[in-house]
TORRO-553679 format. One record per residue (C-alpha): residue number from 1; residue in one letter; x, y, z. Coordinates in Angstrom, 2 decimals. Example, Ala and Ser with C-alpha at 12.3 -4.5 7.8 and 13.67 -1.06 7.14 Angstrom:
! TORRO-553679
+-----+--------+---------+---------+---------+
| num | residu |      c1 |      c2 |      c3 |
+-----+--------+---------+---------+---------+
|   1 |      a |   12.30 |   -4.50 |    7.80 |
|   2 |      s |   13.67 |   -1.06 |    7.14 |
+-----+--------+---------+---------+---------+
***
This chain:
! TORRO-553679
+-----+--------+---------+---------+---------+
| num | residu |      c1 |      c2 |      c3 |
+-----+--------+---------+---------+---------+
|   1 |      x |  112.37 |  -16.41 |  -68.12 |
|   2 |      x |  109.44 |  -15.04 |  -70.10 |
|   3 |      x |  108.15 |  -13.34 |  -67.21 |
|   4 |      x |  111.11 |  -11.68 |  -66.62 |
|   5 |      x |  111.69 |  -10.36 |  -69.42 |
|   6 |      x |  108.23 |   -9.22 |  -69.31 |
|   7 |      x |  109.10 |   -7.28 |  -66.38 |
|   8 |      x |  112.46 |   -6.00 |  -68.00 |
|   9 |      x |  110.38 |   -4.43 |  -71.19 |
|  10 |      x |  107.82 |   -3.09 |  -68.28 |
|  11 |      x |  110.02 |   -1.79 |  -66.62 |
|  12 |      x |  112.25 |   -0.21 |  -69.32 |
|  13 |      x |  108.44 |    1.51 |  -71.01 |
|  14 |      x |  107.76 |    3.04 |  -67.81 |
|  15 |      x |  111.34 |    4.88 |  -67.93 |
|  16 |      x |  110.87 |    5.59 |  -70.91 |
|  17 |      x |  107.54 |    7.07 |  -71.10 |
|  18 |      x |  106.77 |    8.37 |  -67.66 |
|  19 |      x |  109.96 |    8.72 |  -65.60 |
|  20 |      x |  112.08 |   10.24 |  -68.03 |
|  21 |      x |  109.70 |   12.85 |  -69.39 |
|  22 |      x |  109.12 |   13.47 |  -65.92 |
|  23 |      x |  112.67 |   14.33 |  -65.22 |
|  24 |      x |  112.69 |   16.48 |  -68.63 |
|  25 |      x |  109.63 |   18.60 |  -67.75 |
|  26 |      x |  111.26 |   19.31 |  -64.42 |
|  27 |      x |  114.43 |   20.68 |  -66.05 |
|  28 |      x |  112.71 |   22.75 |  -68.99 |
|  29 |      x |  111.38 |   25.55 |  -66.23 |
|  30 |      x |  110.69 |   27.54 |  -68.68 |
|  31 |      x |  108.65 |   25.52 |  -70.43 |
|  32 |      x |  105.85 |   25.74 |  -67.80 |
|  33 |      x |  106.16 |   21.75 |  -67.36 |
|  34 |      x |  105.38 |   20.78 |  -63.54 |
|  35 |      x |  107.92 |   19.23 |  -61.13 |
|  36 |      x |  107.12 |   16.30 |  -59.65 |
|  37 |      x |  105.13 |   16.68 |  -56.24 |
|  38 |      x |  107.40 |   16.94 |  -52.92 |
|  39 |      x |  105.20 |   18.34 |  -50.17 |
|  40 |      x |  103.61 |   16.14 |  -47.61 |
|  41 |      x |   99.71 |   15.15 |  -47.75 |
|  42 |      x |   99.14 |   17.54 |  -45.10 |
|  43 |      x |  101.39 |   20.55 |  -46.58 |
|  44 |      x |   99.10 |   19.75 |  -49.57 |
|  45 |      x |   95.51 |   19.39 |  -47.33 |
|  46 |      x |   96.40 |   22.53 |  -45.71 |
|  47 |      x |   97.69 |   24.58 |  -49.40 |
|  48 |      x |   94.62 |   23.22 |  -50.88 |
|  49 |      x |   92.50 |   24.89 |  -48.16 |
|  50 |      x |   94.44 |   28.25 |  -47.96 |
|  51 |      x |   94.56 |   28.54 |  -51.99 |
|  52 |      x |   91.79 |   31.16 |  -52.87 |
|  53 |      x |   89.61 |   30.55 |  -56.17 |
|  54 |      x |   91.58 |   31.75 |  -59.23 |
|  55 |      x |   90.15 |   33.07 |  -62.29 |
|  56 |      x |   90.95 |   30.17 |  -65.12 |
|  57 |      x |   88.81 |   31.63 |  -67.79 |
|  58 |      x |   90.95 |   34.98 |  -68.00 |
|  59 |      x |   94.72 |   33.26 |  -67.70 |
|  60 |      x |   96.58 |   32.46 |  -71.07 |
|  61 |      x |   98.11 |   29.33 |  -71.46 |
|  62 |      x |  101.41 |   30.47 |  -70.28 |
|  63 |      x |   99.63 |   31.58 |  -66.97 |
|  64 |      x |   97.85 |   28.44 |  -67.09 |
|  65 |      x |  100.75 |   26.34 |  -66.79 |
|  66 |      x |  102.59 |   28.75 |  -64.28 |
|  67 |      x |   99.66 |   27.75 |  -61.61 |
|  68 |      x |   99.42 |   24.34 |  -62.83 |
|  69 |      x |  103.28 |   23.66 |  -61.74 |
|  70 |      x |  102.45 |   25.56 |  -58.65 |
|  71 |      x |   99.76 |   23.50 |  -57.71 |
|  72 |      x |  101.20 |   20.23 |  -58.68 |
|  73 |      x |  104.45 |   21.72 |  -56.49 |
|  74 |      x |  101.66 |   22.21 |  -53.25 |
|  75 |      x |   99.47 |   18.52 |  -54.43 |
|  76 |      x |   96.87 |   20.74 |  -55.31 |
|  77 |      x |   95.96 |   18.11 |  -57.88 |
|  78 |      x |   92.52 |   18.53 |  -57.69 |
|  79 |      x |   91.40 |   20.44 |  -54.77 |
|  80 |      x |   90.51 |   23.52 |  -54.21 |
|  81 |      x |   87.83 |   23.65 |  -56.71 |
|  82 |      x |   89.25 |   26.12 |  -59.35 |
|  83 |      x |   92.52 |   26.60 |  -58.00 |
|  84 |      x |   94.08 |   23.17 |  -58.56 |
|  85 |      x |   96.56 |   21.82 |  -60.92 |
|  86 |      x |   93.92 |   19.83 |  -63.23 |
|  87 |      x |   91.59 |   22.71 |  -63.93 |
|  88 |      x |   94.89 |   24.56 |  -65.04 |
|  89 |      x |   95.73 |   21.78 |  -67.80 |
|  90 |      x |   92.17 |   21.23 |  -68.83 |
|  91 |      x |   92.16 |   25.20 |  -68.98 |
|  92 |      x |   95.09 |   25.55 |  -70.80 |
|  93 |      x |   93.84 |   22.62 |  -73.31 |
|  94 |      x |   90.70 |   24.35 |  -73.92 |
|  95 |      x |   92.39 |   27.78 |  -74.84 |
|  96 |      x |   95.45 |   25.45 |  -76.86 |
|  97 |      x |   94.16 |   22.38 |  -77.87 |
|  98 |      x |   96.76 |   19.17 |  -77.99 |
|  99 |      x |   99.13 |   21.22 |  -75.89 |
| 100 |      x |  102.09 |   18.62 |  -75.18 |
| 101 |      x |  102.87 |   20.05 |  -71.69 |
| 102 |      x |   99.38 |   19.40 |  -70.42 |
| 103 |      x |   98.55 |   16.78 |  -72.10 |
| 104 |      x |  101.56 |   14.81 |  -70.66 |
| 105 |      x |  101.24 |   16.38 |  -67.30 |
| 106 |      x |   97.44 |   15.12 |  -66.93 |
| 107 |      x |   99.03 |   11.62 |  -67.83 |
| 108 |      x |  101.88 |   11.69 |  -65.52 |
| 109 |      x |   99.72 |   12.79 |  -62.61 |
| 110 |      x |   96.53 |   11.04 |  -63.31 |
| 111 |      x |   97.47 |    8.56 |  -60.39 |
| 112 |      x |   98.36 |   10.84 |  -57.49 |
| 113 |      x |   95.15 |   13.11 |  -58.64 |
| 114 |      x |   93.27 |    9.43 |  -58.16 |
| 115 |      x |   95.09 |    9.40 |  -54.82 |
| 116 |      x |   93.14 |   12.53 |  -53.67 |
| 117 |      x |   90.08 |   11.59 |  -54.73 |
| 118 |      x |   90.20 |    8.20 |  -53.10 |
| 119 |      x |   90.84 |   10.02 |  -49.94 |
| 120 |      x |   88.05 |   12.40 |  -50.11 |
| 121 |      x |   86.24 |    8.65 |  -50.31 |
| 122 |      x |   87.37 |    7.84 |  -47.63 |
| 123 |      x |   86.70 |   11.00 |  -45.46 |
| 124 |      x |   83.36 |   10.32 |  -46.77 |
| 125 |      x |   83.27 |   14.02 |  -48.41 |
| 126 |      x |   80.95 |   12.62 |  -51.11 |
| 127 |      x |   80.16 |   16.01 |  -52.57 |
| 128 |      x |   83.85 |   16.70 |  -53.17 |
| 129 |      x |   84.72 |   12.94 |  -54.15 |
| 130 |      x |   82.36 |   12.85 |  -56.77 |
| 131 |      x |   83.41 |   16.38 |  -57.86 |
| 132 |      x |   87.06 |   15.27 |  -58.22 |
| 133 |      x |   86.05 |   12.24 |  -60.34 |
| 134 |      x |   84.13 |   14.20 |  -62.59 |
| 135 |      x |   87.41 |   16.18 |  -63.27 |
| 136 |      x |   89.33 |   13.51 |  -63.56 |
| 137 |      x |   86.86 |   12.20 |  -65.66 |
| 138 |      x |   87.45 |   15.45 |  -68.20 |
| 139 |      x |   91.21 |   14.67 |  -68.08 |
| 140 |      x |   90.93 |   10.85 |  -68.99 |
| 141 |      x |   87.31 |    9.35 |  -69.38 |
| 142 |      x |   88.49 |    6.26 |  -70.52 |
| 143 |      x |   90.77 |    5.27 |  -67.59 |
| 144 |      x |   89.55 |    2.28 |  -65.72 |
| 145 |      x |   90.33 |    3.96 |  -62.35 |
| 146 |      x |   87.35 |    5.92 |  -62.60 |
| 147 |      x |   85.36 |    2.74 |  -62.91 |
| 148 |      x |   87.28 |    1.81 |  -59.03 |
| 149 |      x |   86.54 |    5.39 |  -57.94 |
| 150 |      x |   83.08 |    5.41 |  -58.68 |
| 151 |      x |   82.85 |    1.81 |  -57.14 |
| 152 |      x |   84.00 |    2.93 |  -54.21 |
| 153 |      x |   81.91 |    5.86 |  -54.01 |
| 154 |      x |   79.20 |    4.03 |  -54.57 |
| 155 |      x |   80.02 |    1.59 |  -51.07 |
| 156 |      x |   80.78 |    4.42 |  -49.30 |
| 157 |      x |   77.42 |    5.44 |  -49.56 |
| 158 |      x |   75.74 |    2.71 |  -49.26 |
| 159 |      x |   77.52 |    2.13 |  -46.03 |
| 160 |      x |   76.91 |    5.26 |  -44.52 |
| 161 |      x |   73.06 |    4.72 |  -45.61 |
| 162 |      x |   73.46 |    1.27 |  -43.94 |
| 163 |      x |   75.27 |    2.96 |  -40.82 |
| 164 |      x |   72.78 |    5.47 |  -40.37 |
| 165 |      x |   69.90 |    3.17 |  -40.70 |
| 166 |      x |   71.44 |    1.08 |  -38.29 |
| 167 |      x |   71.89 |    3.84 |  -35.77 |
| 168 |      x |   68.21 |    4.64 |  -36.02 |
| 169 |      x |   67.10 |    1.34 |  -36.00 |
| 170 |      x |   69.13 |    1.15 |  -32.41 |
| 171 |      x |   67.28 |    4.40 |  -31.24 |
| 172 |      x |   64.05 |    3.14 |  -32.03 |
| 173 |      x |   64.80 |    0.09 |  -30.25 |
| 174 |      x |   65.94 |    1.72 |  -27.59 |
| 175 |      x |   62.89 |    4.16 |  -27.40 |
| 176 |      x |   60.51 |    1.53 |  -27.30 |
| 177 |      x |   62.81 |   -0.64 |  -24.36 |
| 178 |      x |   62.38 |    2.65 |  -22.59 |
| 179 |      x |   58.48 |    2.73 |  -23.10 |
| 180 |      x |   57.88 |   -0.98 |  -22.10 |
| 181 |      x |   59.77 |   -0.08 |  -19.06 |
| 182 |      x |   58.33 |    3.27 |  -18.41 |
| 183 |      x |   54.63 |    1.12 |  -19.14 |
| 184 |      x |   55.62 |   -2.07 |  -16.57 |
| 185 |      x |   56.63 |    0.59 |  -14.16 |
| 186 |      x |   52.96 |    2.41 |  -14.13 |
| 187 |      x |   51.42 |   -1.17 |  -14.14 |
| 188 |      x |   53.45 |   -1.77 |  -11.39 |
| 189 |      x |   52.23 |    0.78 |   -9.65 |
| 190 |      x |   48.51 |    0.35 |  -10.09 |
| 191 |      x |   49.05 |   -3.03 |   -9.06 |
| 192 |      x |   50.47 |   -1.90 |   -6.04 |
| 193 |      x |   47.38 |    0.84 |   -5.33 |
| 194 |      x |   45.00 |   -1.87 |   -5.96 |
| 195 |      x |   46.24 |   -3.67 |   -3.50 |
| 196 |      x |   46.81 |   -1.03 |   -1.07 |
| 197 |      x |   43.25 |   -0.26 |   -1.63 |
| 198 |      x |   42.39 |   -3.80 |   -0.86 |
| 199 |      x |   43.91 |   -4.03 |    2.43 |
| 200 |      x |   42.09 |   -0.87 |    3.51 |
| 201 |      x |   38.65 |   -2.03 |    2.13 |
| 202 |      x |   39.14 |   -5.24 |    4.41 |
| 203 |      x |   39.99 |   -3.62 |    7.29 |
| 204 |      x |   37.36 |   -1.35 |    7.22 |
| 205 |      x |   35.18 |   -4.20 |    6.87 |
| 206 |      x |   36.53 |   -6.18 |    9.58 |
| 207 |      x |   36.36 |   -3.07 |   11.79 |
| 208 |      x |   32.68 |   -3.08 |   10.98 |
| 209 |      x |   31.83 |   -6.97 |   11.88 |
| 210 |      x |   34.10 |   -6.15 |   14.98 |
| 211 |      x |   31.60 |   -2.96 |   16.17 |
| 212 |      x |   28.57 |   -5.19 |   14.95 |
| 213 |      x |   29.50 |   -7.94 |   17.11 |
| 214 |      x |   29.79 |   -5.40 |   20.01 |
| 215 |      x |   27.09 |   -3.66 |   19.79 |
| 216 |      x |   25.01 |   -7.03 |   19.48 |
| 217 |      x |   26.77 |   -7.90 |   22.56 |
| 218 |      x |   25.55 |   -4.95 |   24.26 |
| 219 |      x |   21.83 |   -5.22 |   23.25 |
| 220 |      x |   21.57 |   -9.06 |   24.98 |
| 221 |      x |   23.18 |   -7.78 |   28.53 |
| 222 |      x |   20.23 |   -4.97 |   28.24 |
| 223 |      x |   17.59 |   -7.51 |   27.43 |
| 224 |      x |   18.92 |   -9.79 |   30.37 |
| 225 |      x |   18.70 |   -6.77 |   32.45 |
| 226 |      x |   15.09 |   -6.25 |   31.41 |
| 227 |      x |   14.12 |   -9.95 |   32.04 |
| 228 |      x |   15.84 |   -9.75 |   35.06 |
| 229 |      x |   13.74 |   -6.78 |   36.54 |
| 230 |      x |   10.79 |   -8.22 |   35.23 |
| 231 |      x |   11.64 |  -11.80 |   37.35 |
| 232 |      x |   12.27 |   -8.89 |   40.58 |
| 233 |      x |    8.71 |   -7.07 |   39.73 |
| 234 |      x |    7.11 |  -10.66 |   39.34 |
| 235 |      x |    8.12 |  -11.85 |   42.86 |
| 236 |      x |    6.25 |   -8.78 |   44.34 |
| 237 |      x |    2.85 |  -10.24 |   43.31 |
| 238 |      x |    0.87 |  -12.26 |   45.17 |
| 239 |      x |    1.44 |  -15.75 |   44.77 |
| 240 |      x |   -1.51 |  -16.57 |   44.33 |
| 241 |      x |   -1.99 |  -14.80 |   41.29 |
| 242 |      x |   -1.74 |  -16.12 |   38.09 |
| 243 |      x |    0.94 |  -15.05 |   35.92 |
| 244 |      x |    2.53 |  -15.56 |   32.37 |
| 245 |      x |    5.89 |  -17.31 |   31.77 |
| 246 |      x |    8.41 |  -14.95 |   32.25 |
| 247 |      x |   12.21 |  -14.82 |   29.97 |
| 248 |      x |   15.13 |  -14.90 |   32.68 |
| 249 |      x |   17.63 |  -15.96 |   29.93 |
| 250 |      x |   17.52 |  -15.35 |   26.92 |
| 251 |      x |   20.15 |  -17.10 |   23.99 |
| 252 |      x |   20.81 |  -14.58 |   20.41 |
| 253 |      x |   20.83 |  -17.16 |   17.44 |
| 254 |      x |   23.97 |  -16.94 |   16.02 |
| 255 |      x |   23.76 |  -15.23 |   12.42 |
| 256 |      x |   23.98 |  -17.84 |   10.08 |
| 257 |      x |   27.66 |  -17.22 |    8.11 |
| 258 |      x |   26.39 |  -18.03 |    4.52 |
| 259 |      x |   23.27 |  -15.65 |    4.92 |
| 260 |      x |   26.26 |  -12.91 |    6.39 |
| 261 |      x |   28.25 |  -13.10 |    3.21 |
| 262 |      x |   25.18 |  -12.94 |    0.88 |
| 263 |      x |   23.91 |   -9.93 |    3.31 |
| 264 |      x |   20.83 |  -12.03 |    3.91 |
| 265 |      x |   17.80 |  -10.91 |    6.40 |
| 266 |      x |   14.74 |  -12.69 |    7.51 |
| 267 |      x |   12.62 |  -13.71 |   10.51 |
| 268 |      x |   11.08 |  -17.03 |   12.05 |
| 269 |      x |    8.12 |  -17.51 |   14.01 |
| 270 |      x |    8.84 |  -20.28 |   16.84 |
| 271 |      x |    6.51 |  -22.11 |   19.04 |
| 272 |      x |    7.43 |  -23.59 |   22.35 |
| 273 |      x |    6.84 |  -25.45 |   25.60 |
| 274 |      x |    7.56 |  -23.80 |   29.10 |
| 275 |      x |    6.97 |  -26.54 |   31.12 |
| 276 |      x |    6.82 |  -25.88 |   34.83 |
| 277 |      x |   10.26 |  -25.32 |   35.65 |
| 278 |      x |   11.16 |  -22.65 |   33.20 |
| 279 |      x |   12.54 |  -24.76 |   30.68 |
| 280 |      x |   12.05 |  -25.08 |   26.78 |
| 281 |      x |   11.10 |  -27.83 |   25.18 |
| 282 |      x |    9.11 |  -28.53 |   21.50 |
| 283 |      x |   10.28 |  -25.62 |   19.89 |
| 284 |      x |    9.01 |  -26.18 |   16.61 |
| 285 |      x |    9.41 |  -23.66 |   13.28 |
| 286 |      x |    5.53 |  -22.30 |   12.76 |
| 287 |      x |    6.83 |  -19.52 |    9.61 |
| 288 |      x |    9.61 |  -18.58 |    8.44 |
| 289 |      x |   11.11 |  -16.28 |    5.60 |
| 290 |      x |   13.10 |  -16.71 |    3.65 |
| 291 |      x |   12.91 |  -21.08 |    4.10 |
| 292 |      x |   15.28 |  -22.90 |    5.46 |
| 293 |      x |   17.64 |  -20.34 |    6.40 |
| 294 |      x |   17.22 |  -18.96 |    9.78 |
| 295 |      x |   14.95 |  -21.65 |   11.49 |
| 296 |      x |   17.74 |  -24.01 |   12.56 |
| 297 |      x |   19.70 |  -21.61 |   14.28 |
| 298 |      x |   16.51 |  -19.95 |   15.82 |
| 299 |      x |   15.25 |  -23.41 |   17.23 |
| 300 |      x |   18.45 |  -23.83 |   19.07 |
| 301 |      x |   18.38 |  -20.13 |   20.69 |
| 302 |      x |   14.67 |  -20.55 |   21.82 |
| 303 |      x |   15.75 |  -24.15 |   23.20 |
| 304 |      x |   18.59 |  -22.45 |   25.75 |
| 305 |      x |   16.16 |  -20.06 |   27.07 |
| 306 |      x |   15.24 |  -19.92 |   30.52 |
| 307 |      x |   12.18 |  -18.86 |   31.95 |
| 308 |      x |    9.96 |  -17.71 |   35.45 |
| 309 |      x |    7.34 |  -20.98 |   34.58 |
| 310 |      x |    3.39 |  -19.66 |   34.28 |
| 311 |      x |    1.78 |  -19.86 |   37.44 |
| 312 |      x |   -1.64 |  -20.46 |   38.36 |
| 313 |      x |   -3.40 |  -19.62 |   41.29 |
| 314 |      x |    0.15 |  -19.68 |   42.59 |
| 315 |      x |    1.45 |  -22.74 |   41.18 |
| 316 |      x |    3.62 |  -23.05 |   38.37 |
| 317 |      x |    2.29 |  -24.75 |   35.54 |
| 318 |      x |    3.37 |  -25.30 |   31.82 |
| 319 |      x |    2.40 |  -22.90 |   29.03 |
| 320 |      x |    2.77 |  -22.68 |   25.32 |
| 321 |      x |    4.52 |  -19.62 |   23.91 |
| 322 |      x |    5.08 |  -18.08 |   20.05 |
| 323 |      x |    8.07 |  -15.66 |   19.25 |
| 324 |      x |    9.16 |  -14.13 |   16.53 |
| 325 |      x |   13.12 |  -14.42 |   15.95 |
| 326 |      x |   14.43 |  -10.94 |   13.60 |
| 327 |      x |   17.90 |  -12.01 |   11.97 |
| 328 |      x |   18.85 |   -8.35 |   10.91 |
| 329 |      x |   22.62 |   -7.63 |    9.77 |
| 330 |      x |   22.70 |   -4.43 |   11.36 |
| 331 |      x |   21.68 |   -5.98 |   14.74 |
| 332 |      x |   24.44 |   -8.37 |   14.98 |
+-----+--------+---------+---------+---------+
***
């Protein structure tokens, strides 16, 4: 029951002291008192942009209040700056002061004018927001909806701060996703030369050992060819003369593969038997260089070769022979 009649005496001080005078000023024309507003919001947005700036300092009070009603009749409550409805009272209080008619009009329209500016909030047209509460400020600087205006101007900014920060936080991201990328790309890409370079470097080499190995190939069927002649010129002779051992057949060492990869060269001197029917036997290391590198492999060549045996007086006897073995790269 209390809370009803609460209401009740609410109810019956707001008839009393804002809807009623309301409904007065709208019948005393002549008085200069404002109707209440009618117009839509955007009647009003688009008055309040077509309304030129008037000239408040050189209007009396009755001109005052003429364009006050006019703009409260258009919502011009507060916008456009010096053609709107609250620079009109606060004029015509400044050239009267205590004038009823303004006074009571600033009061009566103090909410809808709060309306606007809350809306230029919202539009986030700071400038003109704070611009508007500042006037409203002039009209009523105690009212507490300042204190929510201001608020709220206050998060509105901070949230477009926030927004904007955000946005270039999410371009710089972005920028840098598109340099890693751009940076993997061009790694990706040397990568890909190196290896390309790779592939060619060991073909090229492989080509190489392959035209080595021919070449080496060639050089033993001329030195066979050589021997051979040399067997054919030794048969002319009388055989009774005596003669040295003769190479038929000779066997290339094979290149030792861990002096190939360390490009390796060197020699051995190698001693041997010819015994009387052209074969090798004893062949024994007398120098080498570098040591125990080459001298296996040239043992086992001089042991496969073949030779015409020494002859004396016609008669093939044994004889003792020393030969230097070359292992050069470039002859293999």
């Amino acid at each position: 029951m209390a809370v009803v009649v609460v209401l009740a005496l609410l109810a019956a001080g707001a008839w009393l002291l804002i809807i009623k005078p309301h409904r007065d000023m709208v019948a005393q024309d002549a008085s200069g008192r404002p109707s209440a507003p009618a117009a839509s919001s955007s009647t009003a947005a688009k008055a309040a942009v077509a309304a030129p700036p008037a000239n408040v300092a050189a209007m009396d009070v009755n001109q005052l209040l003429s364009e006050a009603r006019r703009a409260m009749n258009e919502q011009r409550y507060l916008a456009p700056a010096s053609n709107n409805a609250f620079e009109f009272y606060l004029g015509a209080l400044q050239k009267q002061p205590g004038n009823s008619v303004a006074v009571d009009a600033l009061r009566e329209t103090f909410p809808f004018a709060a309306n606007s500016a809350e809306s230029a909030i919202n539009a986030r047209d700071f400038n003109e927001a704070q611009r508007q509460i500042d006037l409203l400020a002039k009209a009523d600087p105690a009212n507490y909806t300042l204190t929510i205006l201001r608020s709220k101007l206050d998060a509105q900014r901070k949230l477009l701060d926030k927004e904007q920060q955000q946005a270039l936080d999410q371009q710089h991201q972005q920028q840098l996703a598109a340099q890693r990328s751009a940076e993997e790309k061009a790694a990706a890409e040397r990568l890909a030369e190196q290896q390309r370079s790779s592939a060619a470097a060991a073909q090229q080499a492989e080509a190489q050992r392959t035209e080595q190995a021919r070449l080496a190939q060639q050089r033993q069927q001329q030195q066979a060819q050589q021997a051979a002649a040399a067997v054919v010129a030794s048969n002319t002779q009388g055989a009774s003369s005596n003669t040295d051992a003769i190479l038929i057949r000779m066997v290339q060492p094979r290149y030792p593969t861990q002096a190939r990869r360390a490009n390796q060269e060197g020699w051995v001197d190698v001693q041997y038997t010819v015994d009387a029917e052209g074969n090798v036997s004893n062949a024994h290391v007398v120098a080498s260089q570098p040591r125990h590198i080459f001298e296996r492999e040239a043992t086992d060549a001089v042991e496969r070769w073949k030779f015409k045996p020494a002859t004396r007086d016609g008669t093939p006897v044994a004889s003792t022979r020393q030969q230097r073995i070359q292992f050069q790269l470039n002859a293999q």
